[in-house]
C-alpha positions as CSV (number, residue, x, y, z in Angstrom):
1,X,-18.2,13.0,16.6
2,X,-18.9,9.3,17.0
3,X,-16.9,6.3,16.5
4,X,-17.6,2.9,16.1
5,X,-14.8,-0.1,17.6
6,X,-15.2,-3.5,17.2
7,X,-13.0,-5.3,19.1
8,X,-11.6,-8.4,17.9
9,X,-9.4,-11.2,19.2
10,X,-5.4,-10.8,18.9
11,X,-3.7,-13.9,17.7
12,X,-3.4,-16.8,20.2
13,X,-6.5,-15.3,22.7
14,X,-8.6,-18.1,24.3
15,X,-11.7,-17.9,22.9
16,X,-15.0,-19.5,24.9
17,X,-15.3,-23.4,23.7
18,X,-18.8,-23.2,23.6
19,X,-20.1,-21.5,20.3
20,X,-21.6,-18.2,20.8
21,X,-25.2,-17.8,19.5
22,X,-25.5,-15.2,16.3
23,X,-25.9,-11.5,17.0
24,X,-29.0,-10.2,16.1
25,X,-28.0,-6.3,16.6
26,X,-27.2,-4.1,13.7
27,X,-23.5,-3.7,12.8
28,X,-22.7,0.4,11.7
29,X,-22.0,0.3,8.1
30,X,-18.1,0.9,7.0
31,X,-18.5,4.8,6.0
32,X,-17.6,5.2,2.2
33,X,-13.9,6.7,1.6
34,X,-13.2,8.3,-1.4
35,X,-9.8,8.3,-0.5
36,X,-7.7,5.0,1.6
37,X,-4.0,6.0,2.4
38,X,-2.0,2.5,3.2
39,X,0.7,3.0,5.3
40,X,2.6,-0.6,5.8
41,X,4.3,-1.3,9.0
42,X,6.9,-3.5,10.5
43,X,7.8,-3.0,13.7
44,X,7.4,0.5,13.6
45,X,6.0,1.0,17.6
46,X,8.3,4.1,17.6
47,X,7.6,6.0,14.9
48,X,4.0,5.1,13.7
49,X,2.4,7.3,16.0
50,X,3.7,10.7,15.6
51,X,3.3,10.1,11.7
52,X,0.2,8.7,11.7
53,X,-1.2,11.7,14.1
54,X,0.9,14.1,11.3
55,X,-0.8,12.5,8.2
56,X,-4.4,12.7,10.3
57,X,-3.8,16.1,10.9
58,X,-2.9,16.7,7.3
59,X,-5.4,15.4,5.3
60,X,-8.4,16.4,8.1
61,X,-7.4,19.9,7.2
62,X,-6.7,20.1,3.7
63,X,-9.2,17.5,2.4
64,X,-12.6,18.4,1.9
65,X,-14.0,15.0,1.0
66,X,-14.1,11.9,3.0
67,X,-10.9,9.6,4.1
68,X,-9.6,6.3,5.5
69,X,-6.1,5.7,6.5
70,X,-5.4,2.0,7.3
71,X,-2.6,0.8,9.4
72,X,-1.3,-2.3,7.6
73,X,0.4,-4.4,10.2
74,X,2.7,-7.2,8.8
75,X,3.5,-9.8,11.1
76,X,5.3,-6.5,13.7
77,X,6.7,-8.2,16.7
78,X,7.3,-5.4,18.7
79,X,4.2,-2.9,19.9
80,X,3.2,-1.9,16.6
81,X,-0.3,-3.7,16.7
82,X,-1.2,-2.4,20.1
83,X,-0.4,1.4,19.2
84,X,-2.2,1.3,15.8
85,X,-5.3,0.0,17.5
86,X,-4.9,2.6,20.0
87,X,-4.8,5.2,17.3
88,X,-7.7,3.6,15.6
89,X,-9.3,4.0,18.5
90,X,-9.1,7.6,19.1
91,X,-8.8,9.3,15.4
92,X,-11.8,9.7,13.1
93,X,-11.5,7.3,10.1
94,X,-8.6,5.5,11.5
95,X,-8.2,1.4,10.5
96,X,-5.7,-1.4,11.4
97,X,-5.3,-4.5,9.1
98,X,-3.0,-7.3,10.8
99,X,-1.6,-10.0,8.5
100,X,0.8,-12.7,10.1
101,X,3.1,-12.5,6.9
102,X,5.8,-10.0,6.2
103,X,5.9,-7.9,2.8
104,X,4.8,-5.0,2.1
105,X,3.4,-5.9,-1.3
106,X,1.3,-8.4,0.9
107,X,0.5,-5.7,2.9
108,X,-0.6,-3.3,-0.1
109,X,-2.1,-6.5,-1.8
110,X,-4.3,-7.1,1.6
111,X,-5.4,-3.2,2.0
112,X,-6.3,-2.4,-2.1
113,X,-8.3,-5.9,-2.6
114,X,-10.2,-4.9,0.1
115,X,-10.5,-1.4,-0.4
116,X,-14.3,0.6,-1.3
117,X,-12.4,3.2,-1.8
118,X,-12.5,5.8,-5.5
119,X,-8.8,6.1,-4.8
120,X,-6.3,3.9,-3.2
121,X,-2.9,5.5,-2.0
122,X,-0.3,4.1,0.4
123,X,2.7,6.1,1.6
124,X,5.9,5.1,3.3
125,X,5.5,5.2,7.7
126,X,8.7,7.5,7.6
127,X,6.8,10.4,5.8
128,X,10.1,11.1,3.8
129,X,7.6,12.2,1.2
130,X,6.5,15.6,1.9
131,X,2.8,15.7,2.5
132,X,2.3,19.0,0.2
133,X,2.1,16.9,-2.4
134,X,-0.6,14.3,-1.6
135,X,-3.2,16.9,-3.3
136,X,-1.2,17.0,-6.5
137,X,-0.8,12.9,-6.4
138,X,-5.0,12.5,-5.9
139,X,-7.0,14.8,-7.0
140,X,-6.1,14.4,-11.0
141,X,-7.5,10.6,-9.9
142,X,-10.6,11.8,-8.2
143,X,-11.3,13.9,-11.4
144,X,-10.7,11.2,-13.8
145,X,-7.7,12.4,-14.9
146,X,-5.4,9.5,-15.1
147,X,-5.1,6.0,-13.4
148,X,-2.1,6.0,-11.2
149,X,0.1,8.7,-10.2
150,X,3.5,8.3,-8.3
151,X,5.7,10.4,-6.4
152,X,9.1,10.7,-8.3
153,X,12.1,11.9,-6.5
154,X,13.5,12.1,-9.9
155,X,11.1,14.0,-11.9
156,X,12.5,17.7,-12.8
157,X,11.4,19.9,-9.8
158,X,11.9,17.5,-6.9
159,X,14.0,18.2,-4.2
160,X,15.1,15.2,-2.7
161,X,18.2,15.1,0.4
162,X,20.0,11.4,0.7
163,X,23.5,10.0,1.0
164,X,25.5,9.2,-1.6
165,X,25.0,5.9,-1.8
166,X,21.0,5.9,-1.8
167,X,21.5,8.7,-4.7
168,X,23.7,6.1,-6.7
169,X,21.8,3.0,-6.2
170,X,18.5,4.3,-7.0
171,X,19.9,6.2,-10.0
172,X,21.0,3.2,-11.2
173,X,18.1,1.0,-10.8
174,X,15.4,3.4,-12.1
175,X,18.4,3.3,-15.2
176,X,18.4,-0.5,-15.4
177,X,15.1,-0.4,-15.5
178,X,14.6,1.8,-18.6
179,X,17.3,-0.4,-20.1
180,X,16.0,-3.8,-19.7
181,X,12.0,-3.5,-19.1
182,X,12.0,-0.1,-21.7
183,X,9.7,1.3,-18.7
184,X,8.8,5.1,-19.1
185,X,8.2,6.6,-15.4
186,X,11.1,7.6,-13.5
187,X,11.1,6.4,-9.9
188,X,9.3,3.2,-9.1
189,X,10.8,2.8,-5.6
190,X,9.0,6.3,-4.2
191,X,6.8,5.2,-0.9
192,X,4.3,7.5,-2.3
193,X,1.8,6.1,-5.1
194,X,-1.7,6.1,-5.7
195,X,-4.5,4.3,-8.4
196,X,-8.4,4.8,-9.2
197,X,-9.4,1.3,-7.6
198,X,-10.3,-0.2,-10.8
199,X,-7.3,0.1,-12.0
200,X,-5.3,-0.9,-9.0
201,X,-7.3,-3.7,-8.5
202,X,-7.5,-4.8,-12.3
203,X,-3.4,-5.3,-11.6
204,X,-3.2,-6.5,-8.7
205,X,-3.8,-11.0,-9.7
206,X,-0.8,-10.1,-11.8
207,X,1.7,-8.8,-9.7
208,X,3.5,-11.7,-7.9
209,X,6.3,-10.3,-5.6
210,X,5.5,-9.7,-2.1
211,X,8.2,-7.6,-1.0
212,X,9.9,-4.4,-2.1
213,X,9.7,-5.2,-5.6
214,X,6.0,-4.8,-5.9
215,X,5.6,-1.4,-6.8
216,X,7.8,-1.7,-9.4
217,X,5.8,-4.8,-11.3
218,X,2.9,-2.9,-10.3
219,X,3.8,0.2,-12.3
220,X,5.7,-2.0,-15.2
221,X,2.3,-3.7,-15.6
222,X,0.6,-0.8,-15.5
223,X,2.4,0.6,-18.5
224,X,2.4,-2.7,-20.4
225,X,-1.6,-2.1,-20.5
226,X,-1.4,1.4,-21.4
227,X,-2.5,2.9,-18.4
228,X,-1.6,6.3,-17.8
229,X,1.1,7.0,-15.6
230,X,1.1,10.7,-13.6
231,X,4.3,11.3,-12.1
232,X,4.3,14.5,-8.9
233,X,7.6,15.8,-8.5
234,X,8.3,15.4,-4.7
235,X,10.4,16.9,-1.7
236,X,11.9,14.1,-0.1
237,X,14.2,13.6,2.8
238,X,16.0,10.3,4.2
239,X,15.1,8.6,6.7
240,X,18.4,8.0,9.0
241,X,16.6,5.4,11.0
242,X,15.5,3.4,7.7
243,X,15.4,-0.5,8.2
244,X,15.6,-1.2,4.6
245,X,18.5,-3.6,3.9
246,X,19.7,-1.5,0.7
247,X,22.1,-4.6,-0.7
248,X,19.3,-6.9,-0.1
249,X,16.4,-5.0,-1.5
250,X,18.9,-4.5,-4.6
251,X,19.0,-7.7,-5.2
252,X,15.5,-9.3,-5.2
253,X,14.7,-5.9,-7.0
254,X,17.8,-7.4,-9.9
255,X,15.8,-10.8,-9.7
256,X,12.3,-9.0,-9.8
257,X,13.7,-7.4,-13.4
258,X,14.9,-10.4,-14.9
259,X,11.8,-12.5,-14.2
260,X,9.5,-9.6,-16.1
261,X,12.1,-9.5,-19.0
262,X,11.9,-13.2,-19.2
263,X,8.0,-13.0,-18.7
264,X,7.8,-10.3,-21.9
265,X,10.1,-12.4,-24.3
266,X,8.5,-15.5,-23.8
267,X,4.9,-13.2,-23.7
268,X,3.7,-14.6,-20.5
269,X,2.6,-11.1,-19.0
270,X,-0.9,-9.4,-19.0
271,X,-3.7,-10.1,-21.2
272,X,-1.8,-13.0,-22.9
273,X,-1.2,-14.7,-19.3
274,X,-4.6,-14.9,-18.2
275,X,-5.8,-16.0,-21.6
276,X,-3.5,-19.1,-21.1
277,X,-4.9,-19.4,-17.6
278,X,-2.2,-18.4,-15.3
279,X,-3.7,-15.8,-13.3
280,X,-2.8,-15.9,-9.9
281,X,-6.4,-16.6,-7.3
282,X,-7.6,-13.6,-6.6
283,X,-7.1,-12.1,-3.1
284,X,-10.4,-9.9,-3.5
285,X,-12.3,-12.9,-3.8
286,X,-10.3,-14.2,-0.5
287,X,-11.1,-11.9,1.6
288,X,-14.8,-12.1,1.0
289,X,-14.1,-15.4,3.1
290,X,-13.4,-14.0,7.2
291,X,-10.5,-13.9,8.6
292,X,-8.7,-15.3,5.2
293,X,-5.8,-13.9,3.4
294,X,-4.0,-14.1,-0.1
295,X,-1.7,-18.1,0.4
296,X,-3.4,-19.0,3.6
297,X,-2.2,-15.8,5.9
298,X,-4.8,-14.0,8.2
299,X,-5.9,-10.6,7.3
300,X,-8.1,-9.7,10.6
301,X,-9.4,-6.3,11.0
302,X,-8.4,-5.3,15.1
303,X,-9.4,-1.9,15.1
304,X,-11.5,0.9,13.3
305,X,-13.1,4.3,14.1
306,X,-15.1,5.5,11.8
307,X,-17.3,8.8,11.1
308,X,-20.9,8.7,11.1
């Protein structure tokens, strides 16, 4: 099998002050995917290997049609950048994205705008989600059957082990939700999503939080255009180690609500929005500008290995 890495500058490297004269040699073209799995990291040097080796394993066995999983590295100060690139590196259809902004919606926003891929899918580093049903959450996409489809640890059918508190407070959201946004689907906090392109990509201008909250505008704007919404029960453990701030998340996911129910009573959302020209600048016509990100960030590809 052959790979193909280009190596690329980290942030900071001294570069040579004389400019370098064009390259005349043929780059490798970026193999098509039909599948990209996003998995967003911060600070994750610990754990991002063994899961990223488990989900590589996974899908190289059980999928018979071609894959990317990118690495999207948000701002990590820790080791994080230099073990993803040293994944991408060795495994087959591995990529690393590095941003020098924290999010993970800016993380998800980077990776999809970019993205060739028919399907676009991101999952949490953890794996809490068990991989079983990544078939179930893609393949209706890949036929055409649907245009997102979301893991739901409260679907009937899912098995899902947390504490207490986690049970309660995502309970309650996923209730405050239906109350206040009259949203259908049943979990919008599950790491474990995935779109046809067009349609993620159709959403994306729209959605404006950068953090946690993302997925959840993501899916309520989804809805709000009639999209159709596949939810896959899932088996789902905790993470002990998590570094989510639960109380904080809670709140700018509180905030996050009451801005979209103020956005659909004053009919500022969707269609309407962009008629009256407030559609955000487009990150997918960003990035066709090197080395630029959505508000000014970096999005730099460090590493890839690709089949061909």
């Amino acid at each position: 099998m052959n790979t193909f890495t280009p190596h690329i500058d980290p942030p900071g490297a001294d570069r040579p002050s004389a400019p370098s004269r064009p390259s005349t040699a043929a780059t490798p073209s970026r193999a098509h995917a039909a599948v990209e799995i996003v998995i967003p990291v911060y600070n994750e040097q610990h754990a991002l290997e063994r899961s990223v080796r488990t989900l590589h394993r996974y899908v190289s066995d059980s999928f018979t049609f071609p894959f990317r999983i990118t690495i999207a590295d948000n701002a990590s100060s820790d080791a994080t950048l230099d073990v993803a690139r040293a994944l991408a590196d060795e495994l087959a259809g591995v990529e690393v994205l590095y941003l020098d902004r924290r999010g993970r919606g800016n993380a998800l926003r980077a990776a999809w705008s970019r993205s060739d891929a028919d399907v676009l899918a991101y999952m949490d580093v953890d794996l809490s989600t068990d991989l079983a049903a990544l078939a179930e959450l893609v393949t209706p996409l890949l036929q055409g059957r649907g245009d997102l489809a979301i893991g739901s640890r409260l679907a009937p059918g899912a098995e899902v082990t947390r504490g207490l508190q986690r049970e309660v407070i995502s309970r309650c959201y996923n209730l405050l939700l239906r109350a206040l946004l009259g949203v259908t689907f049943s979990d919008a906090q599950c790491g474990f999503k995935a779109g046809r392109r067009e349609a993620i990509q159709a959403l994306l201008d729209d959605v404006e939080d950068e953090a946690w909250f993302f997925d959840t505008e993501l899916l309520y704007l989804a809805q709000r255009r009639k999209l159709a919404i596949h939810e896959v029960p899932v088996r789902w453990v905790d993470d002990p180690d998590s570094r989510v701030d639960i109380v904080s998340t809670a709140r700018d996911d509180l905030r996050g609500t009451m801005r979209l129910r103020r956005a659909a009573r004053e009919g500022r959302e969707g269609p309407l929005e962009r008629l009256l020209g407030r559609r955000r600048p487009s990150l997918a016509r960003a990035a066709a500008q090197p080395g630029r990100s959505r508000a000014g960030g970096q999005a730099t590809d460090r590493s890839a290995a690709f089949r061909t």
